[in-house]
N, C-alpha and C positions, 0 to 999 in steps of 0.2 A: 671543355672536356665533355665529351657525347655519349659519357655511360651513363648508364641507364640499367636500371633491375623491374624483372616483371615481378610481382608475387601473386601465386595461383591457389586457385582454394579448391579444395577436393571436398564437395559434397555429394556422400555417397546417393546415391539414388534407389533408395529402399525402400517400401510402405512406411507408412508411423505403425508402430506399433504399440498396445497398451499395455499398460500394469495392471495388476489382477484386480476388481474393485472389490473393498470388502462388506460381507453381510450388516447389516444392521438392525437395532433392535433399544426401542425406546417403548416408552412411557407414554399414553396422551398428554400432547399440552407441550414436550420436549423440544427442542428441534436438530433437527439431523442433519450434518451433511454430509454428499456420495463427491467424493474426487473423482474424476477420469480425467487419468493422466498420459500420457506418450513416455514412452523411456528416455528420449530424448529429444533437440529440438528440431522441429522437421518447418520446413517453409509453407504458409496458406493453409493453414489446418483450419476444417471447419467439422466443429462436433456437433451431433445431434443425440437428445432425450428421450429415451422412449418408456413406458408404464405399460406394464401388461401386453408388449408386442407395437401399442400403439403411440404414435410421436407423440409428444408432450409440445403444444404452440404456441405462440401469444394467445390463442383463441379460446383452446380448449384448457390453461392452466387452470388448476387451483390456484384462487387468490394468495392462500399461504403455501405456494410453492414459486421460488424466485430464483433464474438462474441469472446467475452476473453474469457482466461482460468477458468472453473466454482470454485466460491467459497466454503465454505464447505458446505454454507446450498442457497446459492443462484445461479443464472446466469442469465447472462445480454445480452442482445443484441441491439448493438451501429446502427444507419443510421445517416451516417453521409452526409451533401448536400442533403439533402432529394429533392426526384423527385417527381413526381406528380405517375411513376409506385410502386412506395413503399407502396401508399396508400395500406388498404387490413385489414385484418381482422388476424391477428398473435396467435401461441397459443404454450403453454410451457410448454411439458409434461415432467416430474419428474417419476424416477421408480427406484426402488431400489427389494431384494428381499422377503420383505413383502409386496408389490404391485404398484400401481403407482396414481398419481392424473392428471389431465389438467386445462387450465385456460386460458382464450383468452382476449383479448382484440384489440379493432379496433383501427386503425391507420389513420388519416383524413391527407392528405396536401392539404394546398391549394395552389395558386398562387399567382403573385404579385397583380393580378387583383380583390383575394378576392374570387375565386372564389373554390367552394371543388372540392376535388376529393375523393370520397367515394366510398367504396365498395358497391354493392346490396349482400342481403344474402337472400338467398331463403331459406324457409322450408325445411328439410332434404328429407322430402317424393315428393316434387317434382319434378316432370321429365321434362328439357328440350327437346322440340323436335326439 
């Protein structure tokens, strides 16, 4: 008997997109973790870390800051003993070959004394002199 059935798979061909990431706000000494995740599962996703605008590497990590190995639709970034320099504004860009998304979220510590350390964020168009 020469039937035969094809089954076809309809994968949309969309950018990934992410979930919002939320603020955080610890304690020295605590440790945090920041999810970026995709809404759903997209194929070859490769996320990237950034602190303050700039990537986060093998090279230039804090030793107590460790991202694992990325899941299929998400990636995490662990501080662990969080210092009051970790404070900062973090952001988790996602891209794959239908395009890519971003998502930030800021990062508060404070001290035993209560007191923050927070980022300032200036308008993009501003110019320090």
């Amino acid at each position: 008997s020469g039937k035969g059935y094809a089954r076809s798979f309809i994968s949309l061909a969309v950018p990934p997109k992410l979930k919002e990431m939320k603020n955080q706000e610890a304690a020295v000494g605590q440790k945090l973790v920041l999810r970026c995740e995709t809404t759903s599962e997209y194929p070859a996703l490769r996320f990237k870390w950034l602190k303050n605008g700039k990537e986060i590497t093998k090279k230039n990590r804090p030793e107590n800051i460790k991202i694992p190995k990325k899941q299929k639709k998400y990636s995490e970034l662990h501080i662990y003993r969080a210092t009051l320099a970790d404070a900062g504004e973090y952001a988790c860009r996602v891209s794959s070959k239908l395009g890519n998304d971003s998502t930030k979220a800021s990062v508060i510590i404070t001290d035993t004394n209560g007191k923050a350390d927070s980022i300032q964020t200036y308008p993009n168009d501003l110019k320090l002199l």
